[in-house]
C-alpha positions in Angstrom: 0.0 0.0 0.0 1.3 3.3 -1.1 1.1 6.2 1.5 -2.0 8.4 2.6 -2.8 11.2 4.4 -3.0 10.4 8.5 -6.3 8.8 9.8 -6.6 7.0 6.0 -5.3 3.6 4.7 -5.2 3.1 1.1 -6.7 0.1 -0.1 -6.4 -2.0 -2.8 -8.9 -3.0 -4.4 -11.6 -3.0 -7.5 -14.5 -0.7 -7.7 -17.5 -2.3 -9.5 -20.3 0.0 -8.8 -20.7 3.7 -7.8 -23.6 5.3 -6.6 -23.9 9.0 -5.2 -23.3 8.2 -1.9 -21.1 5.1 -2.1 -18.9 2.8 -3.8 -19.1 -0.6 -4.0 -15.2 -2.1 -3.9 -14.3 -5.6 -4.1 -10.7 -6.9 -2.4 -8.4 -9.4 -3.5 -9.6 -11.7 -1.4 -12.9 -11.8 -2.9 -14.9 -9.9 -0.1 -17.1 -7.0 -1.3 -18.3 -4.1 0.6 -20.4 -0.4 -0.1 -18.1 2.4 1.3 -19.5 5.8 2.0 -17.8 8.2 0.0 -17.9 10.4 3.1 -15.5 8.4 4.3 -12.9 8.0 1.5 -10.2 10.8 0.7 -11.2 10.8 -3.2 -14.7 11.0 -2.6 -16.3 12.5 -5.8 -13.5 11.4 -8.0 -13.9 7.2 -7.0 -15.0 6.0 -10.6 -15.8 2.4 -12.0 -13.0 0.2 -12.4 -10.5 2.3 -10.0 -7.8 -0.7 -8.3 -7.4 1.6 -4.8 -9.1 3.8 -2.8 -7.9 5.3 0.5 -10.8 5.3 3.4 -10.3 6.4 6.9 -8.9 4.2 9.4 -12.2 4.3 11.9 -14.4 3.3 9.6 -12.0 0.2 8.5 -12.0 -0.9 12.1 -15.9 -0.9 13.0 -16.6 -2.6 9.5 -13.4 -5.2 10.8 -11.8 -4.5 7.3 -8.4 -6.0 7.8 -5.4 -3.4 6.3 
């Protein structure tokens, strides 16, 4: 994982769906989960088909998202 910002990981990953309020990114293990773009650093910007994302580290832990 490349560096972020403090307070946000950046994730690899695969985003298959957007919708105005979330993103729906897949990891390489195979596990899928809708983020809030509220809680990522690129927000607006998270398109289709992106291969990372960075989200803030709270959010990570209370969804046990392992990083």
């Amino acid at each position: 994982m490349t560096k972020s910002p403090p307070n946000f990981i950046r994730m690899k990953c695969v985003i298959h769906r957007c919708t105005p309020r979330a993103v729906l990114m897949q990891m390489e293990d195979g596990n899928t989960y809708w983020v809030p773009r509220s809680v990522t650093l690129d927000g607006a910007d998270i398109c289709v088909d992106d291969e990372d994302i960075s989200i803030e580290d709270w959010w990570l832990k209370r969804n046990d998202i392992d990083y």
